[in-house]
N, C-alpha and C positions, 0 to 999 in steps of 0.2 A: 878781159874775160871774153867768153867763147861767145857767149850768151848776147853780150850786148850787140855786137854788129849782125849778128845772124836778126836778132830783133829786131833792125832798122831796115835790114835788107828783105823782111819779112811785111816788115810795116808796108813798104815800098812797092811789093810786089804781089798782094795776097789777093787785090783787088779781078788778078788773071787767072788764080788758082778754082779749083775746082773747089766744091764745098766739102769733099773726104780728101783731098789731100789741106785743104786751110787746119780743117780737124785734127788731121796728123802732126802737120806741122804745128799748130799752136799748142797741141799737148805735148809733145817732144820738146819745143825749145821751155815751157813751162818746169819740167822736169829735169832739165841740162840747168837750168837758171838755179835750181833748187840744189843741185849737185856739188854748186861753184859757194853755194854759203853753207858750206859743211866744217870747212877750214880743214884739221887735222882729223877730223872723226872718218877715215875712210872705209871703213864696215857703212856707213851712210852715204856717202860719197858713191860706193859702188853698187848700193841699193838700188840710188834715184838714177845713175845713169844706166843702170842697165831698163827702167823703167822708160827713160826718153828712147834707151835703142828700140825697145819693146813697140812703144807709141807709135814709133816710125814704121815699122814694117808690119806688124800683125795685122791679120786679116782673117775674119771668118771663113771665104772658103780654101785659102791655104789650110786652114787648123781642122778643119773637114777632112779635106785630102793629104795631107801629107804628114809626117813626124815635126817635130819643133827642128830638127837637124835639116831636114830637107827644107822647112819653111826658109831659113835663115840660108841656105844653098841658094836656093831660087833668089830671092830678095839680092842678095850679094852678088849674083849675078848680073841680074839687071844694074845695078852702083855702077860696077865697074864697064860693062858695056858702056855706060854714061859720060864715066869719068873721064871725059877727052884728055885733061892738063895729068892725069896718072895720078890725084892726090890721093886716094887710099894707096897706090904700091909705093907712095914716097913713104907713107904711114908705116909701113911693116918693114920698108928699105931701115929708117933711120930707128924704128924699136926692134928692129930684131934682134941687134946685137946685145940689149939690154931684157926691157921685161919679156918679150915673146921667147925669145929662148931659156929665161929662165922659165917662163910659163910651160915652157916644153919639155923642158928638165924635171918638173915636178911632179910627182904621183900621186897627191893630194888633189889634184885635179885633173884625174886621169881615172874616169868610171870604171873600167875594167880595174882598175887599183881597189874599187870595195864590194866591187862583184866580187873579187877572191875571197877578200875579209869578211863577207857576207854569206860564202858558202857559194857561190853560185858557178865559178870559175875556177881553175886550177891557179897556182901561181907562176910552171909555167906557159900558162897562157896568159894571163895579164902580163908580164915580162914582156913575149916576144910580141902580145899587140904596142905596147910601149916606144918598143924599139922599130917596129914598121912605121907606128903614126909620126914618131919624130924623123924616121927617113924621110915621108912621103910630104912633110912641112920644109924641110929642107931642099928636095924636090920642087917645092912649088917653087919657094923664092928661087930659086936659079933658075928658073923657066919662066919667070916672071908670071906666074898661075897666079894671081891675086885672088880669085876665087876662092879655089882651093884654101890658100893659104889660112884666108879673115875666117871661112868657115871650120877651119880646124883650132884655131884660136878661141873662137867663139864657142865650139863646141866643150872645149876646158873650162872656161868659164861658165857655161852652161850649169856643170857641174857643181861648179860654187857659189851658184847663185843659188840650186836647189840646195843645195849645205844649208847655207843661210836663211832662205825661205821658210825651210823646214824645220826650223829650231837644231837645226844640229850643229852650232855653234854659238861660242861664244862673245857678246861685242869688243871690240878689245882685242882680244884673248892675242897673247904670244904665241901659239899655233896656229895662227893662220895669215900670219903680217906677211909674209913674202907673196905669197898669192895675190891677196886684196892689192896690195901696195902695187903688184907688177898689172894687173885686169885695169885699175882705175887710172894709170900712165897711160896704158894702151885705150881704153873707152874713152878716155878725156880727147885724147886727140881724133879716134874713129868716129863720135858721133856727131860730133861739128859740122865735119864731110859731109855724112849721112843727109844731115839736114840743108845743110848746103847744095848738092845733087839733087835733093827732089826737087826743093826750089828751083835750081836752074830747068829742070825739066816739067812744066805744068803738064805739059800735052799727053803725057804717058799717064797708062792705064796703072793709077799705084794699087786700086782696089777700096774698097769702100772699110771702114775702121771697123771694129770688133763693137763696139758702144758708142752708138751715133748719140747725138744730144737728142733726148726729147724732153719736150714740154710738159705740163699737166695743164 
């Protein structure tokens, strides 16, 4: 499990962290830990990890300044700036040929897909955004743009998280298996990293959490 070595190498190392990134991190690997004893329930599975990716990077004045899409840009830039050994672009190297491409294939999770069905968009304009965002994914990985890439990813899921959030589905349910199933392959292996990067790096400015602890 992801969870147990990140917690000992956390154990190890917390004593040098800063008091908003221990925060971070102890609420992230708390929520990774929660993810891994779901077993087969993955509508839960991809609840709790989207909640550890959440724990890790939010921050109040990104969520001041910027969209949740830019938030998750900025943050994902800084990783991979980080990432000396390239382990998020091994990430998207060894899922792409599997979930992120089917993730990319999919217009279930693809917002302009309910802007149409909602009235708000033509169909074809959701179509030809469709087919630019899956050129401009497949762009990345060949340029090795990992930036790019994790945020266009992310942004899809973005998508089904609010699905989900929002009651606008069902647990279970056989319409929505190939999404959940392909986000929690891909979140299972991206937020390990995530949590592993900040670790390696205490000295950086991560930002101070959304909900600090207070006392009464």
């Amino acid at each position: 499990m992801e969870h147990e070595w990140l917690k000992q190498k956390q154990r190890s190392m917390r004593d040098g962290f800063s008091e908003s990134l221990s925060l971070r991190v102890h609420r992230a690997l708390s929520w990774l830990d929660k993810s891994e004893q779901c077993g087969d329930d993955k509508d839960s599975q991809f609840i709790f990890l989207w909640i550890a990716f959440n724990a890790a990077y939010a921050q109040d004045t990104e969520c001041l300044r910027h969209t949740e899409a830019e938030a998750f840009s900025r943050f994902i830039s800084k990783l991979v700036e980080l990432d000396e050994s390239a382990k998020l672009y091994g990430v998207l190297w060894s899922e792409f040929s599997s979930s992120i491409r089917v993730l990319l294939d999919n217009q279930f999770v693809f917002q302009p897909f309910w802007d149409f069905h909602n009235g708000k968009i033509s169909e074809e304009d959701w179509k030809t955004k469709f087919i630019n965002a899956k050129a401009a994914a497949n762009y990345a990985l060949s340029h090795k743009n990992s930036e790019q890439l994790i945020t266009i990813v992310l942004q899809r899921m973005y998508t089904l998280r609010n699905q989900m959030m929002h009651g606008g589905a069902t647990w279970n349910s056989s319409a929505n298996r190939t999404q959940i199933r392909d986000s929690v392959s891909f979140l299972s292996k991206l937020v390990p990293f995530v949590i592993d990067i900040m670790m390696n790096n205490p000295d950086q400015l991560w930002g101070d959490a959304n909900y600090p602890v207070i006392t009464e």
